[in-house]
VOMIVO-863087 format. One record per residue (C-alpha): residue in three letters; x, y, z; residue number from 0. Coordinates in pm, 1 decimal, padded with zeros to 6 digits. Last residue first. Layout:
BEGIN
aa, xx, yy, zz, i
ala, X, Y, Z, NUM;
...
END
This chain:
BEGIN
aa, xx, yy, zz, i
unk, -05737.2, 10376.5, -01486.4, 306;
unk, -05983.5, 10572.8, -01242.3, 305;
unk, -06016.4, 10974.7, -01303.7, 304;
unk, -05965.6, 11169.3, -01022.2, 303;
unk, -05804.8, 11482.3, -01190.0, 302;
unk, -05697.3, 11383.4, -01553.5, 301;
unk, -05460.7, 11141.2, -01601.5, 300;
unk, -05051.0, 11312.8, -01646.5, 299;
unk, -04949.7, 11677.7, -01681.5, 298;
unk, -05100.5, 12029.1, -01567.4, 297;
unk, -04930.8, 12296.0, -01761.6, 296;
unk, -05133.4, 12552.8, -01494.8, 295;
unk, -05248.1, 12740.1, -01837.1, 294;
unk, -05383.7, 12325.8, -01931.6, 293;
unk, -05544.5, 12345.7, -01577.2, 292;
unk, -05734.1, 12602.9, -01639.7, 291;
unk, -05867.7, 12545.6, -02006.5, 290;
unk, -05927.5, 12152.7, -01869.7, 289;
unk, -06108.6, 12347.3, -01569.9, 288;
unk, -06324.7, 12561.5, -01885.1, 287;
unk, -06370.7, 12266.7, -02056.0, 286;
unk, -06513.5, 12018.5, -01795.9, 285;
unk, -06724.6, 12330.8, -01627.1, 284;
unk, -06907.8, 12409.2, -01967.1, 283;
unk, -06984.2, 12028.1, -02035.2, 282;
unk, -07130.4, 11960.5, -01708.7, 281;
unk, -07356.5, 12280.6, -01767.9, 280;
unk, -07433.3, 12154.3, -02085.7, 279;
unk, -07510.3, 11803.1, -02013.1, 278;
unk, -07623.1, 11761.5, -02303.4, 277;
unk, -07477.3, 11911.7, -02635.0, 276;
unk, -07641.8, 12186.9, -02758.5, 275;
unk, -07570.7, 12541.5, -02604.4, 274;
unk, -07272.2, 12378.2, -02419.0, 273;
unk, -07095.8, 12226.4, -02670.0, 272;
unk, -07111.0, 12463.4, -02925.6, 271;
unk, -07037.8, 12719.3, -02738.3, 270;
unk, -06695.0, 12541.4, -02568.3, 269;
unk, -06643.6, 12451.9, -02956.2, 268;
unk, -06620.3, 12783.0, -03059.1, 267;
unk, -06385.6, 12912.3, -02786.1, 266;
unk, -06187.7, 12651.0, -02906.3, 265;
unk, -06206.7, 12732.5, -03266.4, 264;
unk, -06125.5, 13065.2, -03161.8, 263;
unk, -05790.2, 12911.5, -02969.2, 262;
unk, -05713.4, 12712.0, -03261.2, 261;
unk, -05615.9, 13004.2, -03578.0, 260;
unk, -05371.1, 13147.0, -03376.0, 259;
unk, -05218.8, 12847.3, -03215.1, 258;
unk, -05205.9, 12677.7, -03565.1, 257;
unk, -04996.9, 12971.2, -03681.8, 256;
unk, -04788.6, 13034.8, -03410.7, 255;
unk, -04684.3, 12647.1, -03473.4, 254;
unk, -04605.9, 12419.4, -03123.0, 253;
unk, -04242.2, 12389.8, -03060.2, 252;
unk, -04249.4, 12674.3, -02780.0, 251;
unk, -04545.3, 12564.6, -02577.3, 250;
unk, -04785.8, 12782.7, -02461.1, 249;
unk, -05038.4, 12687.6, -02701.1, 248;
unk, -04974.7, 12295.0, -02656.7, 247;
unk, -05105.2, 12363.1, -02306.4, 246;
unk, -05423.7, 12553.6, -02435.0, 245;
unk, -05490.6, 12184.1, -02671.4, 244;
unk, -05389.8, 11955.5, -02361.4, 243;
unk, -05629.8, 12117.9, -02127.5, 242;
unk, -05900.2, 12166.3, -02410.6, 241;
unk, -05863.4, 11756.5, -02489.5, 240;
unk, -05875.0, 11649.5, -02166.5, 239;
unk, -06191.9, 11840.5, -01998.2, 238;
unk, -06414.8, 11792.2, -02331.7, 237;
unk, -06271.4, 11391.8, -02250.0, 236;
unk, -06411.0, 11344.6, -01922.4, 235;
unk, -06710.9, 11554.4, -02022.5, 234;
unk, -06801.6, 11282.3, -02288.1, 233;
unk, -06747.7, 11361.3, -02622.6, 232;
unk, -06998.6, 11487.5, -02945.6, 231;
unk, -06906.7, 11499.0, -03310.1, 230;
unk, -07142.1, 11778.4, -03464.6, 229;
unk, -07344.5, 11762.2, -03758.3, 228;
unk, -07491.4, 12057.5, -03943.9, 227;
unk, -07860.9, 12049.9, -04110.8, 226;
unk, -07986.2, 12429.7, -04024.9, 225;
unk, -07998.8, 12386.3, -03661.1, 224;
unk, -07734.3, 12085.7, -03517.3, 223;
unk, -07761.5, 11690.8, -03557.0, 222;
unk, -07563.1, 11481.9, -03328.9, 221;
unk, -07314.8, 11220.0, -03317.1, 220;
unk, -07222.3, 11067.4, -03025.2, 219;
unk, -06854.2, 10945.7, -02877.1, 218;
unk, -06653.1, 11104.0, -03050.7, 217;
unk, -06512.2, 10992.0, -03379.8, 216;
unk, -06532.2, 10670.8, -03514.8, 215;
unk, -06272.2, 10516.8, -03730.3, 214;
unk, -06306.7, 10354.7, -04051.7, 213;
unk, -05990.1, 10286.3, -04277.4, 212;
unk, -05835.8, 10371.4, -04640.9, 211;
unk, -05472.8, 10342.1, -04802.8, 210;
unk, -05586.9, 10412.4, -05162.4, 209;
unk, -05602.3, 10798.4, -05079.3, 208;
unk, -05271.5, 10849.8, -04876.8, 207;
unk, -05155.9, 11149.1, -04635.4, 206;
unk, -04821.4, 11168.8, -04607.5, 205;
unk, -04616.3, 11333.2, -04314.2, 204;
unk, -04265.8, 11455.4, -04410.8, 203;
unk, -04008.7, 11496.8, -04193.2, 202;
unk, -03781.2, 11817.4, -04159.3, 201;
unk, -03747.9, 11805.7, -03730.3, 200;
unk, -04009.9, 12066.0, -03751.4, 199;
unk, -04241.9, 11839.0, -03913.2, 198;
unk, -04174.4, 11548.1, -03703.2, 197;
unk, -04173.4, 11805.2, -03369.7, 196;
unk, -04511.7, 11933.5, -03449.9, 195;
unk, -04619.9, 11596.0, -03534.7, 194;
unk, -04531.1, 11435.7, -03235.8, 193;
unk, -04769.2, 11744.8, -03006.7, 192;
unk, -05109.9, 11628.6, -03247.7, 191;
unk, -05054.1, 11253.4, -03223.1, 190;
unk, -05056.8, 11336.4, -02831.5, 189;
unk, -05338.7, 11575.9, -02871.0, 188;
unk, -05590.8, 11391.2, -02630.6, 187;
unk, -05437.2, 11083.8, -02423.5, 186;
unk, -05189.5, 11094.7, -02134.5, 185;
unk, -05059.4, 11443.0, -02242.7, 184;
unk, -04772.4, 11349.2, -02019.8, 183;
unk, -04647.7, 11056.9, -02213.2, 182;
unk, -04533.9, 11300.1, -02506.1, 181;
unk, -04477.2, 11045.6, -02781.4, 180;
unk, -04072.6, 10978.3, -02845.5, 179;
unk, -03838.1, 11170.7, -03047.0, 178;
unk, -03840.1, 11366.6, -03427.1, 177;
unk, -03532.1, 11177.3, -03542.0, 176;
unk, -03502.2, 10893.1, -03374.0, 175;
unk, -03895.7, 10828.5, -03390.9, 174;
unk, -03854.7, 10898.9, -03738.9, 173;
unk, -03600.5, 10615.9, -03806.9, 172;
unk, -03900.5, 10362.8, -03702.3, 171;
unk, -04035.3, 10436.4, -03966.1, 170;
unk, -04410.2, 10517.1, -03852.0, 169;
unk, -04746.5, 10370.0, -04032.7, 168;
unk, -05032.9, 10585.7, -03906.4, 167;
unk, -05380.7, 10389.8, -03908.3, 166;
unk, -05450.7, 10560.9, -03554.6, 165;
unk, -05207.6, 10875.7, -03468.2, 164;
unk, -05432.4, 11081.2, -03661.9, 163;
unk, -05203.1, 11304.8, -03928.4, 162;
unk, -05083.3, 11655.6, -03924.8, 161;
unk, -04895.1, 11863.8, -04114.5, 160;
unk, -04988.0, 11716.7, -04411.5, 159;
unk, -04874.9, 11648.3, -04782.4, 158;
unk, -05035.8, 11490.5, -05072.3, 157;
unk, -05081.9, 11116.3, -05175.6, 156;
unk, -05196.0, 10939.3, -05488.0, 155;
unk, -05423.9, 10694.5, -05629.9, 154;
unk, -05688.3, 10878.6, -05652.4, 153;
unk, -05645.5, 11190.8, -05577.5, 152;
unk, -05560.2, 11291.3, -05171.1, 151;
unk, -05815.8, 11511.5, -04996.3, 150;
unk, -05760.1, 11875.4, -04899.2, 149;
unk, -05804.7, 12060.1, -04619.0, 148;
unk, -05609.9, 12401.2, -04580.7, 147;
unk, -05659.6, 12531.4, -04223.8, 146;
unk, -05853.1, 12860.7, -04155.5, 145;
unk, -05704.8, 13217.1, -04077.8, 144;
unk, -05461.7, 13165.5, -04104.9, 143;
unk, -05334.6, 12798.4, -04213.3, 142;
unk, -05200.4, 12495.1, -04082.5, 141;
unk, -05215.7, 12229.5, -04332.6, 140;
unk, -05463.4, 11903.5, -04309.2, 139;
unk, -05577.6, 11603.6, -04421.1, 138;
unk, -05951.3, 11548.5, -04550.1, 137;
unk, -06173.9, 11334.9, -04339.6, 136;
unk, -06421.1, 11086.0, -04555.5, 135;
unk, -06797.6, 11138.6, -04404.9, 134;
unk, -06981.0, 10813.1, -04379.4, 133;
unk, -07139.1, 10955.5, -04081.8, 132;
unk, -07103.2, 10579.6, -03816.6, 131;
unk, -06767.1, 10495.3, -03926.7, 130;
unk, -06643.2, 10815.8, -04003.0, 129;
unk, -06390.0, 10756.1, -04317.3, 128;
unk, -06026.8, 10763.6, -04286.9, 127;
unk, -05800.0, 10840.3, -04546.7, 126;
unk, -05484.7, 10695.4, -04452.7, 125;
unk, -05189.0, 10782.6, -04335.0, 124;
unk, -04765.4, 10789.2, -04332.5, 123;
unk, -04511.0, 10904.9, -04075.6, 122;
unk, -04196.6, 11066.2, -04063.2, 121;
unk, -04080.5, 11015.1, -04349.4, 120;
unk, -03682.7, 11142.5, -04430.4, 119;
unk, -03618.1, 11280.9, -04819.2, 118;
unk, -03798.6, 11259.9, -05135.7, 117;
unk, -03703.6, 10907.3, -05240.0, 116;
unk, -03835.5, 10809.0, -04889.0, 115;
unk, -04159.4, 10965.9, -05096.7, 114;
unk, -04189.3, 10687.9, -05288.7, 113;
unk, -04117.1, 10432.3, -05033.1, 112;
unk, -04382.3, 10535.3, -04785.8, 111;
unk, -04602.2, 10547.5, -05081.3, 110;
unk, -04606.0, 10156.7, -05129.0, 109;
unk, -04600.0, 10123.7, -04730.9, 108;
unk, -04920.6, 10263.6, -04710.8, 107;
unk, -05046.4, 10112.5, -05003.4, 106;
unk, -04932.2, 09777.9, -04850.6, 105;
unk, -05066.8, 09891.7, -04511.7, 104;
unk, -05430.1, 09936.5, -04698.0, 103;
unk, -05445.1, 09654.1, -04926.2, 102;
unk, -05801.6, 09546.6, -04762.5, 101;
unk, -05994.0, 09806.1, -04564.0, 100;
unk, -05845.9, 09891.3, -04188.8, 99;
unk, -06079.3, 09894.4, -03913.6, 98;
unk, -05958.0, 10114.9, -03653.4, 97;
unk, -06231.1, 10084.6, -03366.6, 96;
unk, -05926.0, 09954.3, -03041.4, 95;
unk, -05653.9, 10225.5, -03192.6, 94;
unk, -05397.5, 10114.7, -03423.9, 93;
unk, -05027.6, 10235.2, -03470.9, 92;
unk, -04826.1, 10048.3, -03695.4, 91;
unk, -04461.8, 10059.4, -03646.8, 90;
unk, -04187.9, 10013.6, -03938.3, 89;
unk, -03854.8, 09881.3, -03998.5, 88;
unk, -03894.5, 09575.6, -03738.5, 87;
unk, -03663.3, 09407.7, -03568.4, 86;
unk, -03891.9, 09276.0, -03300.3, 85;
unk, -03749.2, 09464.3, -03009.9, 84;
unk, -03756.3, 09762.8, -03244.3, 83;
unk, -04133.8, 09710.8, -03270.6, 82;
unk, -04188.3, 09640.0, -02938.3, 81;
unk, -03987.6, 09935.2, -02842.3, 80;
unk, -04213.3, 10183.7, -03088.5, 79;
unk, -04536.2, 10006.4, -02926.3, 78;
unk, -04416.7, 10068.4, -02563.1, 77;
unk, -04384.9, 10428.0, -02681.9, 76;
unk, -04773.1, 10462.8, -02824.8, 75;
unk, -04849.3, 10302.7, -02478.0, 74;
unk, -04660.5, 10553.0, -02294.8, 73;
unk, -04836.9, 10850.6, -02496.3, 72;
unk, -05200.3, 10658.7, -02473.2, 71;
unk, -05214.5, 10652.1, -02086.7, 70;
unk, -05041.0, 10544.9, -01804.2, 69;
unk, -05280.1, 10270.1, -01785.9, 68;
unk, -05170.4, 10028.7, -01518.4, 67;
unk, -05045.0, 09659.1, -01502.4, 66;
unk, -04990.8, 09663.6, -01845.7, 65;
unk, -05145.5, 09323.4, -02024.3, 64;
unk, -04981.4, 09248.4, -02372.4, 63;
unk, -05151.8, 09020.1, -02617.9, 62;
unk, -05025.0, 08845.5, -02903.5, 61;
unk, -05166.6, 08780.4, -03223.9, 60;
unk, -05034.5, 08448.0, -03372.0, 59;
unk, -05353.3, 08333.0, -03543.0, 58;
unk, -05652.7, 08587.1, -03498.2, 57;
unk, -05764.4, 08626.2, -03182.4, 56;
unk, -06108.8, 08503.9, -03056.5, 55;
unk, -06318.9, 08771.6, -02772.9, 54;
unk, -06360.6, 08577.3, -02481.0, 53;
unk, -06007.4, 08613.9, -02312.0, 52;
unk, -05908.3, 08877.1, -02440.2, 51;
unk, -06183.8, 09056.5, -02276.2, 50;
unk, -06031.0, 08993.3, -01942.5, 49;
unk, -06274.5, 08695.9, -01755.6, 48;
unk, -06415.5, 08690.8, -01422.0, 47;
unk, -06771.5, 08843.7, -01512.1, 46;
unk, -06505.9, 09151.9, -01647.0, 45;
unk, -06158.4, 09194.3, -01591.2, 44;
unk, -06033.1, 09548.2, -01550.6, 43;
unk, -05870.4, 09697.4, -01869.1, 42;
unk, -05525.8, 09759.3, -01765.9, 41;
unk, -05425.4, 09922.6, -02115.3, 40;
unk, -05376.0, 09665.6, -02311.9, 39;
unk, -05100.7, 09618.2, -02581.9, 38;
unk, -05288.8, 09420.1, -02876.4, 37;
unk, -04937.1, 09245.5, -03086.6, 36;
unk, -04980.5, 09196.0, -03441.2, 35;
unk, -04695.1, 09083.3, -03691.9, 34;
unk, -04608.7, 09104.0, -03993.2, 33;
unk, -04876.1, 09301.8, -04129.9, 32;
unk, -05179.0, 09294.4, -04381.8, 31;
unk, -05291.1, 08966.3, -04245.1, 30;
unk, -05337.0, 09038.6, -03890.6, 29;
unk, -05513.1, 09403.4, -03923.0, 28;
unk, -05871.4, 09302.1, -04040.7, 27;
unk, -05927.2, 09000.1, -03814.2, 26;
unk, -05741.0, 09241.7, -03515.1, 25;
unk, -06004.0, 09541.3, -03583.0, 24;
unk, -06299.8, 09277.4, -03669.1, 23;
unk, -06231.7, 09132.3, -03264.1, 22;
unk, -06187.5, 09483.3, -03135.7, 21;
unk, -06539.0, 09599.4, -03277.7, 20;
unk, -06750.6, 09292.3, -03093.2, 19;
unk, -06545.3, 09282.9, -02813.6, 18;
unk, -06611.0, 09664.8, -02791.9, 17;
unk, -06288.3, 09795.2, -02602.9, 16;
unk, -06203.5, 09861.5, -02197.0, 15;
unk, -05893.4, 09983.5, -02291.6, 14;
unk, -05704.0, 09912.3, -02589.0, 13;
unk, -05374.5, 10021.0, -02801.6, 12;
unk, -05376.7, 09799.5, -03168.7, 11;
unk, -04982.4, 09741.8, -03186.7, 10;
unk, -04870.9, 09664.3, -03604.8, 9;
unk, -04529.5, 09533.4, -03642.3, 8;
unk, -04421.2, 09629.1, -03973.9, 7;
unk, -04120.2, 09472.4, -04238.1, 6;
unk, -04294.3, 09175.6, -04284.3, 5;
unk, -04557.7, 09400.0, -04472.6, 4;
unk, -04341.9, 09431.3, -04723.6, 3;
unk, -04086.9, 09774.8, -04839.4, 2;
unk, -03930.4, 09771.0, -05177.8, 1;
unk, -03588.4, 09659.6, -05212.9, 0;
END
């Protein structure tokens, strides 16, 4: 029998969202799934309210309040045992600006079961599309010296070796396979380290064209010399994402070949980020201790931060 969308429990993952943006996320989601549950990640209450409480849920969304936020890894794994809990076949991962278009899950689960046919899945994705660019991101293989991008024809699929963890539709079998999220990443490269092990573990990851959603990357987008665009994040997370990424490279399930062809895109992206991206000097210090600290194999929050 062909997969339905009362076969996935969708979790949206938030902290600290936009009411505004979280509220269209969960309108969008509910109907497309069987069920929707919003797993919080100790957002402190505002004016004397949560968010949840002023922002209006669809019809029976539920809402999960963790005392603390361990980060996106432990969420991603209280979302897989919420799922099972439920009895579910699949687990939906959203983050808190996913906006999924209409028909996506069922186009996600639609090619799920073709390539089940194949062999093992371990996770399935749409095209996303920059919410505030309008630029659709192709899906990836590892390559040297440069990746293969490619998008998915119309109406199809094609392979990846690595999909964004938000708008991924997961059989629950894969997480059996391939094993939980890395909680000690806390947030930056997670989706990055379970792929790795779902690929080498033989699944397939499937990148879908009709299956589409808007995300925003970064946190600013600016213009660069000669027309470019750059995606632009804070110095909390320039410090998170190169620790995680220079861990990854010492670790011995991660890919020679995307090692080899990341660290000069790192070194890249320290430039970039600190000849035109204010505060540069900020900027230069967050990456180059998250560089440090990621050779250390430093685990968990970052230094300091408040969660």
């Amino acid at each position: 029998m062909p997969s339905t969308a009362a076969d996935v429990v969708a979790v949206a993952v938030t902290f600290k969202p936009d009411e505004a943006v979280i509220s269209e996320v969960l309108e969008r989601a509910a109907p497309q799934v069987g069920n929707l549950v919003v797993l919080d990640n100790a957002t402190p209450a505002t004016d004397g309210a949560h968010w949840s409480e002023r922002v209006r849920l669809p019809d029976g969304v539920e809402v999960e309040l963790r005392p603390t936020n361990a980060g996106l890894g432990a969420a991603y794994n209280r979302a897989v045992a919420i799922a099972r809990g439920r009895g579910a076949q699949f687990v939906l991962l959203l983050d808190q600006d996913s906006l999924l278009e209409p028909g996506c899950v069922d186009a996600l689960l639609r090619h799920a079961d073709l390539r089940a046919a194949r062999g093992p899945v371990g996770a399935v994705g749409p095209t996303f599309v920059d919410a505030r660019s309008g630029e659709r991101a192709p899906f990836v293989r590892f390559g040297f010296p440069l990746n293969s991008k490619s998008h998915a024809p119309s109406g199809g699929d094609v392979d990846a070796d690595f999909l964004i963890s938000s708008g991924s539709l997961i059989p629950l079998s894969a997480l059996d396979a391939a094993g939980p999220f890395d909680e000690g990443l806390f947030i930056d490269s997670v989706d990055m380290e379970w792929c790795f092990r779902a690929r080498a573990a033989g699944l397939q990851l499937v990148g879908v064209a009709d299956a589409r959603m808007l995300h925003t990357i970064g946190d600013e987008l600016i213009e660069l010399p000669g027309g470019a665009t750059m995606f632009v994040h804070s110095p909390l997370r320039l410090y998170m994402m190169t620790r995680n990424r220079v861990a990854l490279w010492r670790r011995r399930g991660t890919p020679r070949v995307w090692t080899a062809q990341d660290v000069p895109r790192m070194v890249l992206k320290l430039a970039r980020m600190t000849a035109f991206a204010r505060p540069r000097a900020v900027n230069a210090r967050a990456m180059l201790a998250g560089a440090r600290d990621g050779w250390r194999g430093m685990q968990g929050p970052p230094p300091g931060a408040r969660h």
